[in-house]
C-alpha positions as CSV (number, residue, x, y, z in Angstrom):
1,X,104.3,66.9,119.2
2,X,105.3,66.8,116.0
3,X,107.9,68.7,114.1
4,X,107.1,70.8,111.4
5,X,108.3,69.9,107.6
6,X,110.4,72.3,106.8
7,X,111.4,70.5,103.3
8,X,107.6,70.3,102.9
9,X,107.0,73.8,103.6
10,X,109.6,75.0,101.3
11,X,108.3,72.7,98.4
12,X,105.2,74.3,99.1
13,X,106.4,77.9,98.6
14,X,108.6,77.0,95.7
15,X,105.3,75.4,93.6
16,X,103.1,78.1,94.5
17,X,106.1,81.4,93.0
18,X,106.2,78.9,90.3
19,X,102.2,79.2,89.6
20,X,102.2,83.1,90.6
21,X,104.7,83.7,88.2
22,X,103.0,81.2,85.4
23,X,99.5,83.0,85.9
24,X,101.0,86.4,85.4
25,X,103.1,85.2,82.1
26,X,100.0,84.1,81.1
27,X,98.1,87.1,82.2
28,X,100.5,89.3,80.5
29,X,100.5,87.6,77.2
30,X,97.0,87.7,77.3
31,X,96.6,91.3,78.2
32,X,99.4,92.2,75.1
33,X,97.4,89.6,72.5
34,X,93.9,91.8,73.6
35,X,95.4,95.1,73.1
36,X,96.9,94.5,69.7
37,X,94.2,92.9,68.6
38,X,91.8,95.6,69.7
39,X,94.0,98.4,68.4
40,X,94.2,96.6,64.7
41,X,90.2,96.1,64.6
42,X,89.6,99.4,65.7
43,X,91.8,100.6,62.9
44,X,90.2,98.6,60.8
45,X,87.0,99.9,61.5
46,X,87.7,103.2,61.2
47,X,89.3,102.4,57.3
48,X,86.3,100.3,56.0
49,X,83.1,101.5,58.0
50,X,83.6,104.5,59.6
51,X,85.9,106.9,57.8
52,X,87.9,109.7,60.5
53,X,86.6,112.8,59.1
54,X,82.9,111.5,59.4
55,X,83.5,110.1,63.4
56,X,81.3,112.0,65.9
57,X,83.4,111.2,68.8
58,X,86.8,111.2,67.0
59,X,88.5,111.8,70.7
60,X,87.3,108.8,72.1
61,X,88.6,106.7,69.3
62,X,92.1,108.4,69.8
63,X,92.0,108.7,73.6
64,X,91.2,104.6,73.1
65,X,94.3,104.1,71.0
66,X,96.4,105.8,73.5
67,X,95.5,103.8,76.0
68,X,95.8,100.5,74.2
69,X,99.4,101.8,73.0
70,X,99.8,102.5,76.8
71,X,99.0,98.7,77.5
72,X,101.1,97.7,75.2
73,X,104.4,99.6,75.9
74,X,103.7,98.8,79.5
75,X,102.8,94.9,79.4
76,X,106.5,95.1,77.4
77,X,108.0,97.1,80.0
78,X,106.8,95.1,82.7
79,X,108.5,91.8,80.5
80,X,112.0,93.5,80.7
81,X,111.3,94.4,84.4
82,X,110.6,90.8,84.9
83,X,113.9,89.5,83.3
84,X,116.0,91.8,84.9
85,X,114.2,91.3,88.1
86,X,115.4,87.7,87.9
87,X,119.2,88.7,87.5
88,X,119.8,90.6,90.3
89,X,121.4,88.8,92.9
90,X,118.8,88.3,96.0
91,X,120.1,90.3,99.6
92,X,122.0,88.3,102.2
């Protein structure tokens, strides 16, 4: 019978935190790039084509750029989190 690869196995689990944690960098830049970008069109919009005080649904506008401010402050948030997260020392 043959005896598991233990060097193998922990190779294994190294690459794939590496990819995990590459996917959500890239996941969380992406995320941050689309909500500032959608918040500066959007207030774009509403100074060339659509003035404020002529919206219909002016709370839908502003409920949007809550939550894209949301996004933002949290996909930052969630940066910081990360660093620290790597600093702390793991438990015996």
């Amino acid at each position: 019978m043959n005896e598991p690869d233990e060097e193998g196995y922990l190779r294994f689990i190294e690459d794939t935190n590496k990819r995990e944690m590459s996917n959500a960098e890239t996941y969380d830049r992406a995320l941050l790039t689309l909500s500032s970008v959608l918040l500066g069109l959007s207030l774009t919009f509403t100074q060339n084509v659509v003035p404020l005080h002529t919206a219909s649904k002016l709370w839908l506008l502003i409920g949007s750029w809550a939550l894209f401010a949301t996004t933002i402050i949290i996909v930052m948030a969630s940066f910081i989190y990360g660093q620290h997260s790597f600093r702390i020392d793991p438990p015996p």
